[in-house]
CHARMM-style PDB file with segment names, atoms N, HN, CA, C and O in Angstrom:
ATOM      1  N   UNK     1      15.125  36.564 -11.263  1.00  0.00      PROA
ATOM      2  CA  UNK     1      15.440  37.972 -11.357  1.00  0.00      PROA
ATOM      3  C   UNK     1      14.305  38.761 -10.710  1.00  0.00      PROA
ATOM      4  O   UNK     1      13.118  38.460 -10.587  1.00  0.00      PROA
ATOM      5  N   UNK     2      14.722  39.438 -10.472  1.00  0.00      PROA
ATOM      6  HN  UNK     2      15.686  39.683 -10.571  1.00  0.00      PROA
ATOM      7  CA  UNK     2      13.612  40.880  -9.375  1.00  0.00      PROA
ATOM      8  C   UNK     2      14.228  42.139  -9.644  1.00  0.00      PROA
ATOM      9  O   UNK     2      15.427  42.419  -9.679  1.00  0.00      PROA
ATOM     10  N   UNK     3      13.060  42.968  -9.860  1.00  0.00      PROA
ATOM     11  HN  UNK     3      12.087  42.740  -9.832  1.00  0.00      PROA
ATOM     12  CA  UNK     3      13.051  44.259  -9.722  1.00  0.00      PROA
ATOM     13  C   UNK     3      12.391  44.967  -9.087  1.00  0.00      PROA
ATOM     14  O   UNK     3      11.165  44.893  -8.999  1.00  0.00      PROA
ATOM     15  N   UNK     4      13.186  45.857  -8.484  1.00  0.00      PROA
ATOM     16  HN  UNK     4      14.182  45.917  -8.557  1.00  0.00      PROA
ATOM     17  CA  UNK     4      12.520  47.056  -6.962  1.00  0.00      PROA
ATOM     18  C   UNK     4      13.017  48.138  -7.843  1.00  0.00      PROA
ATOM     19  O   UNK     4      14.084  48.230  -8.450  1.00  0.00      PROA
ATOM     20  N   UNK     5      11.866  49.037  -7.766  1.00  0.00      PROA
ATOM     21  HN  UNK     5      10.999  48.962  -7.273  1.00  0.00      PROA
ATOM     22  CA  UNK     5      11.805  50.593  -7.896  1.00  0.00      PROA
ATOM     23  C   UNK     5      11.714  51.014  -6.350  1.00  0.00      PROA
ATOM     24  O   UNK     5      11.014  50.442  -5.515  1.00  0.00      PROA
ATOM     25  N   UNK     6      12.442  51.979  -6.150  1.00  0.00      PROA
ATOM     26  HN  UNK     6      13.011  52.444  -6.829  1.00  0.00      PROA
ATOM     27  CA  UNK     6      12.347  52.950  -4.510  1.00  0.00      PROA
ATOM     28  C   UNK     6      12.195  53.978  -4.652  1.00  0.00      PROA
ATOM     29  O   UNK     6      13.223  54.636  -4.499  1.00  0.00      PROA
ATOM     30  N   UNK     7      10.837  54.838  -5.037  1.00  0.00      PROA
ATOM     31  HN  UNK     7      10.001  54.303  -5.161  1.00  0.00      PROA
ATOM     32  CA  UNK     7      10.471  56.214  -5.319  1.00  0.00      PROA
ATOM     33  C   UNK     7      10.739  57.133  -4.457  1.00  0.00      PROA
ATOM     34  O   UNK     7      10.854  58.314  -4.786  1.00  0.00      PROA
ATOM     35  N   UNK     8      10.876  56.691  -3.202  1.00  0.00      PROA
ATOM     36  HN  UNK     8      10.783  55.732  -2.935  1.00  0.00      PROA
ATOM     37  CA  UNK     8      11.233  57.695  -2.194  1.00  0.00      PROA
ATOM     38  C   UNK     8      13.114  58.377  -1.960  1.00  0.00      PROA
ATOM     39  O   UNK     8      13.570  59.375  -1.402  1.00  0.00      PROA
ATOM     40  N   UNK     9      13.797  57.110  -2.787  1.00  0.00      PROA
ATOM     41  HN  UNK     9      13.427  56.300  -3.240  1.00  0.00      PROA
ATOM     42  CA  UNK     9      15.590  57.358  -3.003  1.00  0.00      PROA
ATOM     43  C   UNK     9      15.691  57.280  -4.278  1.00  0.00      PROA
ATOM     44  O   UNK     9      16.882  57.330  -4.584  1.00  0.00      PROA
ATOM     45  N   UNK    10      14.843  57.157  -5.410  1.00  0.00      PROA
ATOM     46  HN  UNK    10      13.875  57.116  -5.161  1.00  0.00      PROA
ATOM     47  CA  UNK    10      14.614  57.218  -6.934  1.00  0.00      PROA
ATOM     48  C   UNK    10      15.874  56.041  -7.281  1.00  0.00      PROA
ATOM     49  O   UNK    10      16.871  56.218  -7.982  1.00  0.00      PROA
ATOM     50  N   UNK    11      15.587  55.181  -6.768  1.00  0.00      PROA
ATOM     51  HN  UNK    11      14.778  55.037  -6.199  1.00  0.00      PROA
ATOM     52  CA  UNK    11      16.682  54.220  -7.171  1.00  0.00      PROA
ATOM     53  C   UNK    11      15.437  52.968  -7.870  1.00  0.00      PROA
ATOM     54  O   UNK    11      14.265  52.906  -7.499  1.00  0.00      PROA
ATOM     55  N   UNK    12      15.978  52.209  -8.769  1.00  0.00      PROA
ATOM     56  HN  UNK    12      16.930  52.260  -9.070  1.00  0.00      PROA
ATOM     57  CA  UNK    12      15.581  50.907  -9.115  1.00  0.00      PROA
ATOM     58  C   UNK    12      16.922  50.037  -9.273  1.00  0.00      PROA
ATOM     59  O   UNK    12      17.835  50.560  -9.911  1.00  0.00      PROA
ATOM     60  N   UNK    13      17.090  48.917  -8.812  1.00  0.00      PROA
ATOM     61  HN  UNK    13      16.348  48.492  -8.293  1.00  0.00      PROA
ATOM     62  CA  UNK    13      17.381  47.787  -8.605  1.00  0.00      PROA
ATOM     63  C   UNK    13      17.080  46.389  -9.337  1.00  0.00      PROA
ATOM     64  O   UNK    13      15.970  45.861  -9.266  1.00  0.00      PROA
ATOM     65  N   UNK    14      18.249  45.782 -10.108  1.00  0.00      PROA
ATOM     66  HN  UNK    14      19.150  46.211 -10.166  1.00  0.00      PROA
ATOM     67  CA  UNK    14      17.844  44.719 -10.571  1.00  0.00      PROA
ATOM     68  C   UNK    14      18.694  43.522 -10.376  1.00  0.00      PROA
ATOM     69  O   UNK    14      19.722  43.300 -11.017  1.00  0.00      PROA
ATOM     70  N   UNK    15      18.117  42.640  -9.295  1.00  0.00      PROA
ATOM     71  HN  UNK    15      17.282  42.821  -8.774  1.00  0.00      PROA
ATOM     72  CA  UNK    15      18.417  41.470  -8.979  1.00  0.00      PROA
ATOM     73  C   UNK    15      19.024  40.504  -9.091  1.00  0.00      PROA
ATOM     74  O   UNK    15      19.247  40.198  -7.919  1.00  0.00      PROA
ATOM     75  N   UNK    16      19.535  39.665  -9.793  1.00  0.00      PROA
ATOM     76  HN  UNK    16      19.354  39.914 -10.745  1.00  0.00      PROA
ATOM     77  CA  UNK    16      19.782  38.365 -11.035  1.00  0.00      PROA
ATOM     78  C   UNK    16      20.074  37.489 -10.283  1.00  0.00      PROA
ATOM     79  O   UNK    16      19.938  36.362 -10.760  1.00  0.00      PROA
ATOM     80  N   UNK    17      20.539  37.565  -8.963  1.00  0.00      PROA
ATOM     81  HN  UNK    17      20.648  38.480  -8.576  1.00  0.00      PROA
ATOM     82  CA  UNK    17      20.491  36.353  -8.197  1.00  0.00      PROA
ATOM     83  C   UNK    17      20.622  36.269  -6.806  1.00  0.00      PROA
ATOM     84  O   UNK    17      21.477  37.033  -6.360  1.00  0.00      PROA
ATOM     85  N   UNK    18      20.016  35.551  -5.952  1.00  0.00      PROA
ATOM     86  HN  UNK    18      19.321  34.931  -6.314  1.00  0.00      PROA
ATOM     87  CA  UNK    18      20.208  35.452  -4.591  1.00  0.00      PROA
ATOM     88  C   UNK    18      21.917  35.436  -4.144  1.00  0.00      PROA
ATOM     89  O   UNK    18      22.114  35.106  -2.975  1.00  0.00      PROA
ATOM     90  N   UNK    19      22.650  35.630  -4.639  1.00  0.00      PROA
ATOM     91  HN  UNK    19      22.490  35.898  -5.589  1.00  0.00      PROA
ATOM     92  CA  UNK    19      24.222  35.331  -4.128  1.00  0.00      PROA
ATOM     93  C   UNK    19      24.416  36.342  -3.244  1.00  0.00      PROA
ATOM     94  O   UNK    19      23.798  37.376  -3.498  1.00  0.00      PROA
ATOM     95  N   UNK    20      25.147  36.333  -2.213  1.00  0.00      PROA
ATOM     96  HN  UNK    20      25.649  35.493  -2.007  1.00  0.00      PROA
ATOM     97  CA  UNK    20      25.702  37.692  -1.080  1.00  0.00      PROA
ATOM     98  C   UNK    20      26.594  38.167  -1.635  1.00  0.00      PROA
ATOM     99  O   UNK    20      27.430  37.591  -2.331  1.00  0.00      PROA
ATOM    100  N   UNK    21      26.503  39.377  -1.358  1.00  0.00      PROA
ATOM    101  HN  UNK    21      25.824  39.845  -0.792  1.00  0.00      PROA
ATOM    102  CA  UNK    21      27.258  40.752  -2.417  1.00  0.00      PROA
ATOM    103  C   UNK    21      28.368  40.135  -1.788  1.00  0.00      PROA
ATOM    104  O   UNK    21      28.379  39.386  -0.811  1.00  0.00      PROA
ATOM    105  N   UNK    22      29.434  40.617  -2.587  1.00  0.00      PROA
ATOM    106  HN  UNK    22      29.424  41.226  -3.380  1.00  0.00      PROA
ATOM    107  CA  UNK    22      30.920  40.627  -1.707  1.00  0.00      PROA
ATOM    108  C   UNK    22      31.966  42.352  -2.642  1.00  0.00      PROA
ATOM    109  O   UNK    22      32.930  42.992  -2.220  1.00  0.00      PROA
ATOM    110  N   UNK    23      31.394  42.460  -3.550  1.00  0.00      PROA
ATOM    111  HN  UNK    23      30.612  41.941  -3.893  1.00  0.00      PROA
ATOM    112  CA  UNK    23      32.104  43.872  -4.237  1.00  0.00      PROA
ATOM    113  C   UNK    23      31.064  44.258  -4.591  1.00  0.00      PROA
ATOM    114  O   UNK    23      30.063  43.611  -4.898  1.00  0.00      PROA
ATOM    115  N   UNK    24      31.335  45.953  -4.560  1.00  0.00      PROA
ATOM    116  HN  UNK    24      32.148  46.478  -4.310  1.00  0.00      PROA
ATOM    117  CA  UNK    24      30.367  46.521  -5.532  1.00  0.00      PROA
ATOM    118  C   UNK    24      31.370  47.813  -6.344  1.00  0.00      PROA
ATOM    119  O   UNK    24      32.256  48.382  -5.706  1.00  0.00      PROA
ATOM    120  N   UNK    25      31.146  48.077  -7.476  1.00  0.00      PROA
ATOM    121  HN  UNK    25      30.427  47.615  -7.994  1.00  0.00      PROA
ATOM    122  CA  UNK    25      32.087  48.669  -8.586  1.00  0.00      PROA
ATOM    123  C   UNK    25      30.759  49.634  -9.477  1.00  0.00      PROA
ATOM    124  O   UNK    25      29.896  49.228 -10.256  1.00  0.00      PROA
ATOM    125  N   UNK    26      31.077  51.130  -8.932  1.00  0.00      PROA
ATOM    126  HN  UNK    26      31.778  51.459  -8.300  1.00  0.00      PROA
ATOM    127  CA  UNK    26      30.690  51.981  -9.478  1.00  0.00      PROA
ATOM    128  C   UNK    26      31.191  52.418 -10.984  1.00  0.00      PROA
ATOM    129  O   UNK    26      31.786  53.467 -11.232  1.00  0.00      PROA
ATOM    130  N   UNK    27      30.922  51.661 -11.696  1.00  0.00      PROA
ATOM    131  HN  UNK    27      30.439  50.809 -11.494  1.00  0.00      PROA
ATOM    132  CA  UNK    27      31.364  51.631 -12.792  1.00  0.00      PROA
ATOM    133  C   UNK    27      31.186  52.734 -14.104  1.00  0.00      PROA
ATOM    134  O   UNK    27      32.003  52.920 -15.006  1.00  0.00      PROA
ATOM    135  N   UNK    28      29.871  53.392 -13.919  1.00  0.00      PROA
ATOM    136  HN  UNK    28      29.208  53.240 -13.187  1.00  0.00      PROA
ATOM    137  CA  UNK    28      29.500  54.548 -14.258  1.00  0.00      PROA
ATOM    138  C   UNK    28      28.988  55.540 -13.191  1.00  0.00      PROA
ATOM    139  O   UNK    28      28.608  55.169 -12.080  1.00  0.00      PROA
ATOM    140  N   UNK    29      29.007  57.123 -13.697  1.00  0.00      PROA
ATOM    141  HN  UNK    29      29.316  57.424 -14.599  1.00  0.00      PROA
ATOM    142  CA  UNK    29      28.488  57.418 -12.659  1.00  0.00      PROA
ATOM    143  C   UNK    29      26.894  57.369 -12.394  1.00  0.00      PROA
ATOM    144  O   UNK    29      26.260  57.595 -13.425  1.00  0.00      PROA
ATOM    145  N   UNK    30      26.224  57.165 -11.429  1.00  0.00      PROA
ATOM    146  HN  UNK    30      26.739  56.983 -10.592  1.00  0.00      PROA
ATOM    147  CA  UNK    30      25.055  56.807 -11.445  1.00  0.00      PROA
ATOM    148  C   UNK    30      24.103  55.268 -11.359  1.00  0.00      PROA
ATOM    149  O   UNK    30      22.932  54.950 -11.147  1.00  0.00      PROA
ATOM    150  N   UNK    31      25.527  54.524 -11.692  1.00  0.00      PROA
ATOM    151  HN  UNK    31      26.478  54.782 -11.864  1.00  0.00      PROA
ATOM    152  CA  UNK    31      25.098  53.088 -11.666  1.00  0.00      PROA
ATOM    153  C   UNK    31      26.276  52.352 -11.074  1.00  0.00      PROA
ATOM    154  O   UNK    31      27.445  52.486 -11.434  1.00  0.00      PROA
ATOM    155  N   UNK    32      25.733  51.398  -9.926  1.00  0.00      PROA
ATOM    156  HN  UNK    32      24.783  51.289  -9.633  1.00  0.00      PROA
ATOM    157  CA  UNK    32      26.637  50.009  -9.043  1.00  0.00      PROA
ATOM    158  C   UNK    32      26.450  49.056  -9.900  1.00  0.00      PROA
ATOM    159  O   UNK    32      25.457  49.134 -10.623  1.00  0.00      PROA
ATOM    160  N   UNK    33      27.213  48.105 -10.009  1.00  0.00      PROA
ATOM    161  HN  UNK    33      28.020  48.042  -9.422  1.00  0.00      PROA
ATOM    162  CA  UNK    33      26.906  46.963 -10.361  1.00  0.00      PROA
ATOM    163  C   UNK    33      27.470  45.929  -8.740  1.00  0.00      PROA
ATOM    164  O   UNK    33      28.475  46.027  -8.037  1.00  0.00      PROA
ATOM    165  N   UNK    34      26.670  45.316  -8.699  1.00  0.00      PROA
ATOM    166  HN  UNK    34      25.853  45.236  -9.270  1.00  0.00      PROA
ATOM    167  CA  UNK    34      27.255  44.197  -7.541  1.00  0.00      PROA
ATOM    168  C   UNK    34      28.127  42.838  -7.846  1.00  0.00      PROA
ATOM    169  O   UNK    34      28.039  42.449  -9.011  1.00  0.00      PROA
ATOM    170  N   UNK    35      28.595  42.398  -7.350  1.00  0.00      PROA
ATOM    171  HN  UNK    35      28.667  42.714  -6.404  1.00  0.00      PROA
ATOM    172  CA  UNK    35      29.221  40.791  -7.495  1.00  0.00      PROA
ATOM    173  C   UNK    35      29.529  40.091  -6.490  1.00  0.00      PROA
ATOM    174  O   UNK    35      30.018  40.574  -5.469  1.00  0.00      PROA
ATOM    175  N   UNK    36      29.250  38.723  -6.677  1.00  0.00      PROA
ATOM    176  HN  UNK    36      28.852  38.331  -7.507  1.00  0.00      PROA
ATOM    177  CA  UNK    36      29.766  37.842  -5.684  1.00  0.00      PROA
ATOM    178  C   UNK    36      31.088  37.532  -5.498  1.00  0.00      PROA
ATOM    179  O   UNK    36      32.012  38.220  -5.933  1.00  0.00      PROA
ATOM    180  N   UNK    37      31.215  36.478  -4.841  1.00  0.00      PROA
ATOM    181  HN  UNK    37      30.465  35.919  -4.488  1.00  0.00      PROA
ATOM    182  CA  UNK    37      32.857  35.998  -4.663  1.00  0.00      PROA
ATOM    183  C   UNK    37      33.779  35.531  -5.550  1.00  0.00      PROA
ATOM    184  O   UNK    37      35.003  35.475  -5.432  1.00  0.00      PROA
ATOM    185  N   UNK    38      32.835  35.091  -6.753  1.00  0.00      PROA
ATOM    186  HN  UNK    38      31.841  35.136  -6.849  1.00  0.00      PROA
ATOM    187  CA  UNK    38      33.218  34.440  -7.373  1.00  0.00      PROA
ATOM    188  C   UNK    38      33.539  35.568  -9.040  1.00  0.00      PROA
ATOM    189  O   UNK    38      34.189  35.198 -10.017  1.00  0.00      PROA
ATOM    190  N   UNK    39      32.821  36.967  -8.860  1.00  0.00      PROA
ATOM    191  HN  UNK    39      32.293  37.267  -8.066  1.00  0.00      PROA
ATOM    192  CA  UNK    39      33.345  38.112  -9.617  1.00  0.00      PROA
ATOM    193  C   UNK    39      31.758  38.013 -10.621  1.00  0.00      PROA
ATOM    194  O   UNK    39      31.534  38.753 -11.578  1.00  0.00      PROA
ATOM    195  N   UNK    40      30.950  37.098 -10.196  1.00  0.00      PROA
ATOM    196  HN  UNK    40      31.132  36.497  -9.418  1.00  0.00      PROA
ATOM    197  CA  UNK    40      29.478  37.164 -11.083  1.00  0.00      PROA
ATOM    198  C   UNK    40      28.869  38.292 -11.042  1.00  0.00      PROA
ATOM    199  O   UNK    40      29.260  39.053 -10.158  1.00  0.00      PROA
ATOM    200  N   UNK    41      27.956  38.688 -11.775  1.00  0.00      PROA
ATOM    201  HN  UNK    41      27.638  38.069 -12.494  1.00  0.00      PROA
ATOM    202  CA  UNK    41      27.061  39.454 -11.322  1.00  0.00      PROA
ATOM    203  C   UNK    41      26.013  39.221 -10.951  1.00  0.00      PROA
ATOM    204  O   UNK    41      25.218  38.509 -11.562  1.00  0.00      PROA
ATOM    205  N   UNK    42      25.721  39.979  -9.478  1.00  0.00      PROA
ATOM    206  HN  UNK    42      26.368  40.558  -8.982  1.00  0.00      PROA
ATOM    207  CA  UNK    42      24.372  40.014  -8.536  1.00  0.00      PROA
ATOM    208  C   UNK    42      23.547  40.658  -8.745  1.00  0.00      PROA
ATOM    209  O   UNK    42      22.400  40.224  -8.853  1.00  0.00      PROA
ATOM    210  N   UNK    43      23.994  42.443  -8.924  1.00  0.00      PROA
ATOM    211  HN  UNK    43      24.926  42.796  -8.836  1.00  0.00      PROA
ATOM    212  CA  UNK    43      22.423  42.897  -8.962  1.00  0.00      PROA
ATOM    213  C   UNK    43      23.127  44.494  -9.641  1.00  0.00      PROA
ATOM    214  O   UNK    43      24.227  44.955  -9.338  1.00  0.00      PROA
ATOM    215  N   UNK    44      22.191  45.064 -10.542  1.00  0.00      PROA
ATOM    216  HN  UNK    44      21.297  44.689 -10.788  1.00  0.00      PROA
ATOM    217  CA  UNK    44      22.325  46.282 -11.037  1.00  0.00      PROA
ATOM    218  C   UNK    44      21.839  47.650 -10.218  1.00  0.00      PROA
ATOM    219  O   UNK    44      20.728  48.064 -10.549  1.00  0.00      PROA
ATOM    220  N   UNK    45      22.366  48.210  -9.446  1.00  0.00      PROA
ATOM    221  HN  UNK    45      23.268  47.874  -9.176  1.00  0.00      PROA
ATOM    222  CA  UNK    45      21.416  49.535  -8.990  1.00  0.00      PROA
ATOM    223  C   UNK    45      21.468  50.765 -10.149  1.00  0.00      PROA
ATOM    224  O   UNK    45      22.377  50.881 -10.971  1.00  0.00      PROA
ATOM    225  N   UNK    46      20.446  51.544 -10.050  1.00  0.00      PROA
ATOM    226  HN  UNK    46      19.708  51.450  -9.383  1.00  0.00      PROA
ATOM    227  CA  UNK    46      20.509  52.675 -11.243  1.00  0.00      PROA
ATOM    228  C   UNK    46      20.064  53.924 -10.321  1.00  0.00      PROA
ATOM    229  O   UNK    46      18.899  54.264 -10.118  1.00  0.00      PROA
ATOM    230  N   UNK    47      21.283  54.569  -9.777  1.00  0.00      PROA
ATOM    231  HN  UNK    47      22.230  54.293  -9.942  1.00  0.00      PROA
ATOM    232  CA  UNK    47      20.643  55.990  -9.106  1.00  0.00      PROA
ATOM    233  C   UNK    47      19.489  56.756 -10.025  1.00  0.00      PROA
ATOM    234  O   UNK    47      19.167  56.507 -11.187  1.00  0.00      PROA
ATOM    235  N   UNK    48      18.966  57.786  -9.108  1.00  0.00      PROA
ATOM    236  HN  UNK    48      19.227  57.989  -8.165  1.00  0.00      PROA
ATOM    237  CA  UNK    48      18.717  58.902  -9.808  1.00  0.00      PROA
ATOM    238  C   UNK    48      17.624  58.207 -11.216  1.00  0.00      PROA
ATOM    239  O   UNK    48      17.384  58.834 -12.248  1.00  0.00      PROA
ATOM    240  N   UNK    49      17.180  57.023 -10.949  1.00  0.00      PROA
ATOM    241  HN  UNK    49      17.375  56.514 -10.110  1.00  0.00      PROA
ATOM    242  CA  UNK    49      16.528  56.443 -12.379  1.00  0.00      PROA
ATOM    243  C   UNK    49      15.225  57.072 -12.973  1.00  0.00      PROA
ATOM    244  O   UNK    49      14.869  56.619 -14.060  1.00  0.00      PROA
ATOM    245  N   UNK    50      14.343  58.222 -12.308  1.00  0.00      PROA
ATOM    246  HN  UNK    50      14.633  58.590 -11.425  1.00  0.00      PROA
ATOM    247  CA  UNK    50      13.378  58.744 -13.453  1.00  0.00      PROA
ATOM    248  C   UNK    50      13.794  60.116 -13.782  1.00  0.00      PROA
ATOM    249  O   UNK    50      12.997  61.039 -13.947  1.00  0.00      PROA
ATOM    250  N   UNK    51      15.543  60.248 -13.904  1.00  0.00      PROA
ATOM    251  HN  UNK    51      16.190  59.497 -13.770  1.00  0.00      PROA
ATOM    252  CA  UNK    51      16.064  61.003 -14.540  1.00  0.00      PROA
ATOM    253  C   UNK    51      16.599  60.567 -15.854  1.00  0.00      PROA
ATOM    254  O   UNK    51      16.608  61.160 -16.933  1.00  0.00      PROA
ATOM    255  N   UNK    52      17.155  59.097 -15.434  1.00  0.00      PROA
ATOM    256  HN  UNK    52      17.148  58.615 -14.558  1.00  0.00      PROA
ATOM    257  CA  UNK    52      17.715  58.572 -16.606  1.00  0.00      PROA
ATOM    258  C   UNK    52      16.612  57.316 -17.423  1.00  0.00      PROA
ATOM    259  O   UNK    52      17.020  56.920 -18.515  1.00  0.00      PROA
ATOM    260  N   UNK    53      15.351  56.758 -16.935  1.00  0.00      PROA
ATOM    261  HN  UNK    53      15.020  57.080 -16.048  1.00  0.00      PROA
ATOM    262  CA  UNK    53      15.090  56.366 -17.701  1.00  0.00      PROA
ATOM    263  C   UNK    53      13.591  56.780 -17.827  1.00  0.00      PROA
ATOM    264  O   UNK    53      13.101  57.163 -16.765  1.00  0.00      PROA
ATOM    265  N   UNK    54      12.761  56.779 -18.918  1.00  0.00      PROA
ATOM    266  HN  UNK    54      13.160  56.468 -19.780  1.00  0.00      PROA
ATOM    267  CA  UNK    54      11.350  57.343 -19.199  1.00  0.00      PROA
ATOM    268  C   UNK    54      10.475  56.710 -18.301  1.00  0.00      PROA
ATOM    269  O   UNK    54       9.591  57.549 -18.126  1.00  0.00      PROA
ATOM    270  N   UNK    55      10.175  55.595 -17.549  1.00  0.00      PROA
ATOM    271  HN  UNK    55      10.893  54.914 -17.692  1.00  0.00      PROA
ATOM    272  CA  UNK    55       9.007  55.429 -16.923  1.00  0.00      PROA
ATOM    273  C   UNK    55      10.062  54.075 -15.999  1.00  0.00      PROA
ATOM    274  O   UNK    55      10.177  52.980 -16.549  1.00  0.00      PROA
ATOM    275  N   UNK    56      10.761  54.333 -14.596  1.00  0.00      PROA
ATOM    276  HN  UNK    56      10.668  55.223 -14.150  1.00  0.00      PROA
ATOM    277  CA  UNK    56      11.484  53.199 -14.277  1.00  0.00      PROA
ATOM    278  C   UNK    56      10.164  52.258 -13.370  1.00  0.00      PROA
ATOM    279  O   UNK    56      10.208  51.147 -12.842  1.00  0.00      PROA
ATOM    280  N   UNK    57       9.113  53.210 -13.480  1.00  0.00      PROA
ATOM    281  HN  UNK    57       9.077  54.113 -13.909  1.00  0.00      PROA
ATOM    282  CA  UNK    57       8.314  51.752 -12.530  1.00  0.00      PROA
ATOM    283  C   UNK    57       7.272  51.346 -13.502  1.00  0.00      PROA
ATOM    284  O   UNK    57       6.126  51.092 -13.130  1.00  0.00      PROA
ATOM    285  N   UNK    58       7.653  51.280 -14.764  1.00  0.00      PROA
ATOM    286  HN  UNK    58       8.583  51.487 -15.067  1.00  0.00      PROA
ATOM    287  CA  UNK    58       7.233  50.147 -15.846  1.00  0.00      PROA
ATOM    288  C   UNK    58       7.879  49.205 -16.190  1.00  0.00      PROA
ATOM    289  O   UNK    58       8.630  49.623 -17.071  1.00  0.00      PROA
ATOM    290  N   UNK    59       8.095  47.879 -15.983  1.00  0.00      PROA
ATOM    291  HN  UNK    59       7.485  47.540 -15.267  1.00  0.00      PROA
ATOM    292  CA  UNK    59       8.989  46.713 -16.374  1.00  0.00      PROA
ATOM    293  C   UNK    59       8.167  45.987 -17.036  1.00  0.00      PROA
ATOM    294  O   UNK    59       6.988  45.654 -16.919  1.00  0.00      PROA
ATOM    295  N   UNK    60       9.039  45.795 -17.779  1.00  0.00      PROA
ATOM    296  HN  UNK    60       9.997  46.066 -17.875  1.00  0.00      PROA
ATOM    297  CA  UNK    60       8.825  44.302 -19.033  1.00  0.00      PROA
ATOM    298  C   UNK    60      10.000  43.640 -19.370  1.00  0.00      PROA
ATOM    299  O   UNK    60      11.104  44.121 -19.626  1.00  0.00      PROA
ATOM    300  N   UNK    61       9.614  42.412 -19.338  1.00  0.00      PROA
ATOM    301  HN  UNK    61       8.717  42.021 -19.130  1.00  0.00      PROA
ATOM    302  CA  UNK    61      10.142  40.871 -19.269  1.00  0.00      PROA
ATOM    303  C   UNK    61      10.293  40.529 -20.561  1.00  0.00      PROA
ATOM    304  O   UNK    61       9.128  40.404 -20.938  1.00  0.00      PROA
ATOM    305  N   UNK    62      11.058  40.278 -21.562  1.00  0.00      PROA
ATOM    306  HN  UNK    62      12.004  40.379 -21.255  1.00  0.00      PROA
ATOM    307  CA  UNK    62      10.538  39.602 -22.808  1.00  0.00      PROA
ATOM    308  C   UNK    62      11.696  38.316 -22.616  1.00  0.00      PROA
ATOM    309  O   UNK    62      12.825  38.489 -22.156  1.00  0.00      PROA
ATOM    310  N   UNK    63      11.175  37.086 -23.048  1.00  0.00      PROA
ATOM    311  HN  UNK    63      10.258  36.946 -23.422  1.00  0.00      PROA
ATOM    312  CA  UNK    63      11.851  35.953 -23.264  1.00  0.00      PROA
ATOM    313  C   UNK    63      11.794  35.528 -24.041  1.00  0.00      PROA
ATOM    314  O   UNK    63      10.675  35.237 -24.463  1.00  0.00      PROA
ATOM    315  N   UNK    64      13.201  35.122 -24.931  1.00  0.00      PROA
ATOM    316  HN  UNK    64      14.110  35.359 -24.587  1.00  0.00      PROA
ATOM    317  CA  UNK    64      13.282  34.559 -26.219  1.00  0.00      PROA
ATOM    318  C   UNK    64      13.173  33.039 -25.857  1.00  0.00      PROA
ATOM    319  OT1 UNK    64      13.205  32.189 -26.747  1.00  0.00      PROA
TER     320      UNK     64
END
């Protein structure tokens, strides 16, 4: 998994897997979700994100 913040288009981006997009489904407004061929999910975009979240170029990882 990877995450890109883009301060200059206020977008952050989250990854989950190398697969090539094949749909993407604006599912809310403000947020893509991507998918492969197979209908998985690829990668989360979050427009507009240091509107909607408190600090988007702070990430933390927690693993159970």
């Amino acid at each position: 998994m990877k995450v890109k913040y883009d301060r200059e288009v206020d977008i952050l981006y989250i990854q989950l897997t190398d697969a090539q997009i094949e749909e993407s489904d604006a599912d809310r407004p403000g947020m893509i979700i991507d998918y492969d061929a197979s209908g998985m999910m690829v990668g989360i975009e979050i427009l507009n994100a240091s509107k909607r979240m408190d600090r988007p170029t702070m990430v933390e990882l927690e693993v159970a």
